[in-house]
C-alpha positions in Angstrom: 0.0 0.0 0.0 1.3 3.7 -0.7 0.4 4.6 2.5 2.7 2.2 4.4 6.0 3.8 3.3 4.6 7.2 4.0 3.5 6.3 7.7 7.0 5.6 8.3 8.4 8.7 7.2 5.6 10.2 8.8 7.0 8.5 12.1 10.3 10.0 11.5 9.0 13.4 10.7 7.2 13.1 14.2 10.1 12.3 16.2 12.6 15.2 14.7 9.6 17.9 14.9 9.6 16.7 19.1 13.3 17.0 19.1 13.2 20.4 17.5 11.0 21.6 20.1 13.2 20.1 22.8 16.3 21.8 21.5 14.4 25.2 21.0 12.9 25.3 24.5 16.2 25.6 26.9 15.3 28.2 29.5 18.5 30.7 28.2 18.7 29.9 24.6 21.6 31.2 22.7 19.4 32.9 19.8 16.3 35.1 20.0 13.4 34.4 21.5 11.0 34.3 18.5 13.7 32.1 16.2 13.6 29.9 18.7 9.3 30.2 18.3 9.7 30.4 14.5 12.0 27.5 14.1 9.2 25.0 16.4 6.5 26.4 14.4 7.9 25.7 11.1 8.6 21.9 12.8 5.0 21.8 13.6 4.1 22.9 9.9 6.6 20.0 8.1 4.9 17.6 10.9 1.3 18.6 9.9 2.2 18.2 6.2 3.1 15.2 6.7 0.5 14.4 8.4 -2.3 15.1 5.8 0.2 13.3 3.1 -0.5 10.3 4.8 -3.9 10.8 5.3 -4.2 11.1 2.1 -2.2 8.3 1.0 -4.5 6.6 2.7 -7.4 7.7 0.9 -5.6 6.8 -2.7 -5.0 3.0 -1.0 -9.2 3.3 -0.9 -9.4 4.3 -4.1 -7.5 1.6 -5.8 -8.0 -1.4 -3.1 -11.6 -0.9 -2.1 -9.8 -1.5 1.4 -10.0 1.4 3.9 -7.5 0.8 6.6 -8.0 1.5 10.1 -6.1 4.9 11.8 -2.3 4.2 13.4 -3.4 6.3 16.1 -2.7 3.5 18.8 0.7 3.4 17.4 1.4 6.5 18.4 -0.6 6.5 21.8 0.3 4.2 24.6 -3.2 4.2 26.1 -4.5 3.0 22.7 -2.0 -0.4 22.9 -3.7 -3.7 21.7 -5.9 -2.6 19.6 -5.1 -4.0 16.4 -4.1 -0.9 14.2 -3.1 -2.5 11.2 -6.5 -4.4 10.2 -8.1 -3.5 6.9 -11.6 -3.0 7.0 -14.0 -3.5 4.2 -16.2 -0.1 3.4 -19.5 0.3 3.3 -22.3 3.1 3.1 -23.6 4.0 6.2 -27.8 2.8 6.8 -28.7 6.2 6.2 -26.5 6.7 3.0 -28.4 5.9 -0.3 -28.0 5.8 -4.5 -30.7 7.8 -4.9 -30.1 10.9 -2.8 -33.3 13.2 -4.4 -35.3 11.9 -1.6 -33.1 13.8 0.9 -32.6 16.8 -0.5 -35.9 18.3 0.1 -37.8 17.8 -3.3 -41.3 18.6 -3.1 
């Protein structure tokens, strides 16, 4: 899956973008206050990117696999362990969700 290669960069991204923030928040920093704020924002903005390129990576997997795989997120949060992250779950419509959508959209 496209997605797989991308989580793991993804992973990496997540751990320098902590580390950046570590480095930038020592109490007497050698550099200006707000380089020290730019430099974890811009962390937090590569993060996020990569972020929503996995997301959707993800969504592209769907696309051509008809497989929508279920969220990392108890990879990445310890209270979330044991709970099988890495199943692939068939899609379907939700009950409410129909073909023929005229019927909800108010035609009179």
């Amino acid at each position: 899956m496209l997605s797989a290669s991308l989580e793991r960069a993804d992973d990496e991204t997540d751990r320098l973008q902590r580390e950046v923030v570590e480095l930038v928040s020592h109490a007497d920093p050698p550099y200006p206050v707000q380089v020290g704020v730019d430099v974890a924002l811009l962390a937090r903005f590569f993060e996020r990117f990569a972020d929503q390129a996995v997301a959707i990576t993800r969504r592209l997997d769907y696309v051509i696999t008809g497989e929508l795989r279920t969220d990392r997120s108890a990879d990445r949060n310890p209270d979330r362990r044991g709970v099988d992250s890495s199943a692939v779950v068939p899609h379907e419509p939700s009950a409410g969700w129909s073909a023929d959508r005229s019927s909800t959209l108010g035609s009179t």
